[in-house]
N, C-alpha and C positions, 0 to 999 in steps of 0.2 A: 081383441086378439087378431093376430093376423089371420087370412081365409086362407092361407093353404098348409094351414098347420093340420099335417095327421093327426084323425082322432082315434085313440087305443081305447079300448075298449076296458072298462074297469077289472074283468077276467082275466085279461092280459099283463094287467099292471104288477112289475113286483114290491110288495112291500116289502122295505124294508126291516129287520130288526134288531131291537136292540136299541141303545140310547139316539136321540136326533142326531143326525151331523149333517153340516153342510159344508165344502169346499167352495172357496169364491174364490176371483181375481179382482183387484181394484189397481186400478192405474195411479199416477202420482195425486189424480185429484183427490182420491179416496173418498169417492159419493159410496162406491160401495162398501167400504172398510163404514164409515158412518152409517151405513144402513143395517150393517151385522152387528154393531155396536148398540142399536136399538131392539134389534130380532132378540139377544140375545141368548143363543144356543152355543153349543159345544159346535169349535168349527176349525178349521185350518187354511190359510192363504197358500194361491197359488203364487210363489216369487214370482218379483216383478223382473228381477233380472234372468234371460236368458239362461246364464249360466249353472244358476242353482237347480233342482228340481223337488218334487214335494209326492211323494209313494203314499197312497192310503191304503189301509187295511180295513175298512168297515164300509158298509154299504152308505153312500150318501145322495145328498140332493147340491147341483151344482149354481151358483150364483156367480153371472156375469153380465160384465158391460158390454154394449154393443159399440164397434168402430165401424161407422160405416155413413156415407156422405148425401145421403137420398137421392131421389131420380130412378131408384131400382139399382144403384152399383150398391152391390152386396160382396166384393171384393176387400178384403179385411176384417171385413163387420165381427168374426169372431177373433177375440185381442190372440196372437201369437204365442205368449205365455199360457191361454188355455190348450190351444192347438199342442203346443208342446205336451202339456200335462195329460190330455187324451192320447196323445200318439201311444202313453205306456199301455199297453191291453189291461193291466192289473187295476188299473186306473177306469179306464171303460167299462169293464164287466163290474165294478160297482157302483155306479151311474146310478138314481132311479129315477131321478126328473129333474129338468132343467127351470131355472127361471131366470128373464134376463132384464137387466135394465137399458135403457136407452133415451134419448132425446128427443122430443116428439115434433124438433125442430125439421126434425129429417122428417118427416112422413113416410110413405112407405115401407123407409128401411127401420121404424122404431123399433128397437128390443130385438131386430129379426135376427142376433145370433142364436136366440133360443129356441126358433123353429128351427135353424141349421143343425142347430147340435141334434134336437130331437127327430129329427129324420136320419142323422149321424148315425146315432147312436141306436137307435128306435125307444125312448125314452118319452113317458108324456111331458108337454112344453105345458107348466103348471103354472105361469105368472108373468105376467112382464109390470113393471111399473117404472115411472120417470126420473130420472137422476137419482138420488137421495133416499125418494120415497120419503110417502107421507105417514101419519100415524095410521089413517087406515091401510095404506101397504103394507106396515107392516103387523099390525090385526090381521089380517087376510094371509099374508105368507104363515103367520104362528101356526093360525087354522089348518093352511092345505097340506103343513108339516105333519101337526099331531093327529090331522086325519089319516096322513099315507104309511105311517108309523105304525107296526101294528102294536095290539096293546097300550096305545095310549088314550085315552080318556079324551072326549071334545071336550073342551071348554063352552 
């Protein structure tokens, strides 16, 4: 994970409750739309197109790609479509952790829209893993789901 990800303090953190959900964004390559498709949990896309918008009403966990070109420019890195989708407040205050995918092409900047958002937002930045994600990415995302969930059972 990246070093200058805040770390919250497990007292701090809100569980959410009530069934899993998670909100994602996947661009046209849809590594992440194929990575939900493997998670499978109760979930909602963020549109790709500008124009639409996507209101949630239950607290959830946010899943996105990072855009962003290494060297340390973190300009874009979080896709505009999520930007949009956080600008609602209604949207934000039910945040309760990020995780984000990215290319590890880039160095530096892998995955780092998830620490943005998580200082954003003050949300813990709960995962990053590489395009697609592997079967253990997503064993480990199922984990940090049904751990931050209250009332649900580890596996």
């Amino acid at each position: 994970m990246h070093e200058d990800v805040i770390r919250i303090s497990k007292k701090y953190i809100k569980k959410p409750k009530g069934e899993i959900f998670v909100v994602y964004f996947s661009s046209i390559s849809n590594n992440t739309h194929r990575f939900m498709e493997k998670l499978d949990v109760n979930d909602s896309r963020i549109p790709y197109d500008l124009d639409e918008e996507l209101i949630v009403e239950k607290e959830y966990v946010l899943i996105t790609p990072t855009y962003a070109g290494g060297g340390g420019d973190t300009k874009g890195a979080v896709p505009a479509q999520v930007v949009k989708f956080l600008n609602k407040e209604v949207n934000r205050n039910l945040c309760r952790g990020v995780i984000a995918s990215g290319n590890t092409n880039f160095g530096d900047t892998f995955a780092i829209a998830g620490p943005i958002i998580s200082r954003k937002l003050k949300v813990p930045f709960l995962y990053q893993f590489e395009l697609l994600g592997t079967k253990h990415d997503v064993n480990t995302v199922r984990k940090i789901l049904n751990d931050l969930w209250e009332g649900k059972e580890n596996d």
